[in-house]
C-alpha positions in Angstrom: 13.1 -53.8 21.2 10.7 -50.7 20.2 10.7 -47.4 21.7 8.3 -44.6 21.7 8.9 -41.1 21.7 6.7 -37.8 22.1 8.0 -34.5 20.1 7.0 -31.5 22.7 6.4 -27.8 20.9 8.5 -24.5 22.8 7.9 -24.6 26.4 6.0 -21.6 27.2 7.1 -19.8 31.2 7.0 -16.9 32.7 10.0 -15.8 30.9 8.5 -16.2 27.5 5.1 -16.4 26.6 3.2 -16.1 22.8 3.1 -12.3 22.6 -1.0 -13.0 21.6 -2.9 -16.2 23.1 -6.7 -16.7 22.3 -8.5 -18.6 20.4 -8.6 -18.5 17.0 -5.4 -16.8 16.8 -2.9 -18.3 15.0 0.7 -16.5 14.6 4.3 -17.4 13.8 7.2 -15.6 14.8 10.5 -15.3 12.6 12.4 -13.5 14.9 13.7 -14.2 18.6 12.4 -10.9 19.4 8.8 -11.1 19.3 6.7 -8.5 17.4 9.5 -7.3 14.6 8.9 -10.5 11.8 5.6 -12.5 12.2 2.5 -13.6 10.7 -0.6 -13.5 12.6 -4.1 -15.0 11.0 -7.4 -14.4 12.9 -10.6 -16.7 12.2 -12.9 -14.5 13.9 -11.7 -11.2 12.2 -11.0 -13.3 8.7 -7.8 -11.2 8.8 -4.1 -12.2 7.7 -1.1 -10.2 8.9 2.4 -10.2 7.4 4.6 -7.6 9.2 8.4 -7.8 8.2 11.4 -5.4 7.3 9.3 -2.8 8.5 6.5 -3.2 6.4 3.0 -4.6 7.2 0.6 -6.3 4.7 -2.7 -6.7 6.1 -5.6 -8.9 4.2 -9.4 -8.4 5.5 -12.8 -7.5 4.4 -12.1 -7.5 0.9 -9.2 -5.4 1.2 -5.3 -5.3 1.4 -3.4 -2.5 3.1 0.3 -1.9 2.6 1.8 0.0 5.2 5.3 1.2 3.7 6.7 2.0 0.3 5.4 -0.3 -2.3 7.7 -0.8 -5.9 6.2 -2.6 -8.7 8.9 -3.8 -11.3 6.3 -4.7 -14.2 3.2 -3.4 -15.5 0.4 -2.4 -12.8 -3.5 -2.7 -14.3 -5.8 -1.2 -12.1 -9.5 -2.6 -12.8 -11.4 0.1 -10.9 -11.4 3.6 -9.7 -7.9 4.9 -8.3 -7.8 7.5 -5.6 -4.5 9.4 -4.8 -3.9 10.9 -1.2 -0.7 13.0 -1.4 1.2 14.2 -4.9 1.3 12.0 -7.8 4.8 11.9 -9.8 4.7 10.5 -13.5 8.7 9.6 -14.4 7.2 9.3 -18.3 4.5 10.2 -21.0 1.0 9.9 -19.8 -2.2 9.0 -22.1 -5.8 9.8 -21.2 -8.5 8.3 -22.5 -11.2 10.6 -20.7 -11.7 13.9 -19.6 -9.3 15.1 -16.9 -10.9 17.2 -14.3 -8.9 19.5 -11.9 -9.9 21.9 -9.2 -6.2 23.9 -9.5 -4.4 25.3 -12.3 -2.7 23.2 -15.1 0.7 24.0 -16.1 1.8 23.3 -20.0 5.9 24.2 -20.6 5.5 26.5 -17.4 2.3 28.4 -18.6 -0.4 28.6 -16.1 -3.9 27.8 -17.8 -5.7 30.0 -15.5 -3.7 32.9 -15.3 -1.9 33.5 -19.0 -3.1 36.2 -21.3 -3.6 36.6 -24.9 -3.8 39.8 -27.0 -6.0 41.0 -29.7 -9.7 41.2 -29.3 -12.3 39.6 -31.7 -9.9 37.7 -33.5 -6.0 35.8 -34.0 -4.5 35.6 -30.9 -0.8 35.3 -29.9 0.2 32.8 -27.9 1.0 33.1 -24.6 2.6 35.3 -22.1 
């Protein structure tokens, strides 16, 4: 003879539930605890989540937020105006192909821009010191 069969999805109880249930809220869990790897996409907010490794990679309105360290191992273009909250370290050389604007001192070899001297008046000047 034939034989049917029905293939249920996890039984949800008191005991475990979907940490988020409402509609419109899709998310998949990769862990058996819930919350520490998932992904969670929202249709009214337009939003997709990625949290893992404790990182979280969030996607809505246009813009994606990385929370956590972020390494790049290739070039990185960046189309559009860059803003830097907090010090910026540069391992190598750096070109500029503008003006570069600061509200501090500049330092060149240790020699403060702002506060060096020169000697002679109306004239040569030595460098530095």
């Amino acid at each position: 003879g034939t034989s049917s069969a029905v293939i249920l999805g996890p039984v949800w109880h008191d005991g475990r539930r979907p940490i988020e249930g409402a509609e419109g809220i899709y998310r998949k869990e990769y862990e058996s605890e819930q919350g520490v790897a998932y992904e969670r996409y929202s249709t009214k907010e337009k939003s997709l989540t990625i949290v893992a490794g404790g990182c979280t990679f969030k996607m809505e309105g246009g813009t994606i937020t990385i929370t956590g360290n972020l390494t790049v191992a290739g070039n990185l273009t960046v189309k559009g105006d860059e803003n830097v909250t907090g010090n910026l370290s540069v391992g190598g050389s750096s070109t500029v192909g503008g003006t570069v604007t600061t509200g501090g001192d500049v330092l060149a070899g240790g020699v403060s821009a702002q506060n060096h001297t020169h000697t002679g008046v109306h004239g040569e000047t030595s460098g530095p010191h």
